[in-house]
C-alpha positions in Angstrom: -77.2 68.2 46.0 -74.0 65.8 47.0 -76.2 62.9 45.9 -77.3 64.2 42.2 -74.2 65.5 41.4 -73.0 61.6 42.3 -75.1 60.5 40.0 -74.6 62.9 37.4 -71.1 61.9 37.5 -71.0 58.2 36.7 -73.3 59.4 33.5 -70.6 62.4 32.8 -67.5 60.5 33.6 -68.5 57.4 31.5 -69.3 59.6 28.4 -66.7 62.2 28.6 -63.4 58.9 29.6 -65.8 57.0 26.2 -65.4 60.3 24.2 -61.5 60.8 25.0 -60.6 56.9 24.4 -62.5 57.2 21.2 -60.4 60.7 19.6 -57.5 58.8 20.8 -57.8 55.5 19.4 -59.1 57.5 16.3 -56.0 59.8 16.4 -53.7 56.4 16.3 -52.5 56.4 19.7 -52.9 52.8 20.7 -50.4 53.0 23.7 -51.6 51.5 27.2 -50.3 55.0 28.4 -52.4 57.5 26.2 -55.5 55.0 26.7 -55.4 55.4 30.8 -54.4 58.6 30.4 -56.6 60.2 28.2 -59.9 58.1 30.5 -58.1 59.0 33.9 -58.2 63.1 32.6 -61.9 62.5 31.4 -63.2 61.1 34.8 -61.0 64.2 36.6 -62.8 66.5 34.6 -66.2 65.2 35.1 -66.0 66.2 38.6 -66.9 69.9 38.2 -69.3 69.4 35.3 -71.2 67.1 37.3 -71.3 70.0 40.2 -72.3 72.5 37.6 -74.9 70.3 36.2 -76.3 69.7 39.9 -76.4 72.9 40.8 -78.0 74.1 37.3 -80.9 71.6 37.9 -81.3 73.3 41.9 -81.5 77.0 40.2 -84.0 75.9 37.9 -85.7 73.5 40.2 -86.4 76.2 42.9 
C-alpha cells in the first residue's frame, strides 16, 4: 500500500500545491513568501489524502 499511496501523492501534491498557488496569485498575493508557503502547506497536506486514497482503493479492491 506504501507504494500506491507514493504514487498517489506526486498526483495529489502537484494538484492540491497547483490549486493553492492559483487562489493565491488570484487573491493578489504575489509575495515569494505566500507563493512557497501556500505550495509547501499543499504538499504537507497531500500526505494523508494520499493514505486515505490508498487505502480506499485496498477496501474496495479486496
Amino acid at each position: 500500500m506504501l507504494r500506491l499511496a507514493s504514487i498517489l501523492y506526486t498526483l495529489i501534491a502537484t494538484a492540491l500545491a497547483g490549486s493553492g498557488v492559483i487562489a493565491v496569485l488570484s487573491a493578489g498575493l504575489v509575495s515569494t513568501v505566500a507563493i512557497v508557503s501556500v505550495a509547501a502547506a499543499g504538499c504537507v497536506a497531500a500526505l494523508p489524502v494520499s493514505w486515505l486514497v490508498a487505502k480506499k482503493l485496498y477496501q474496495n479492491a479486496a
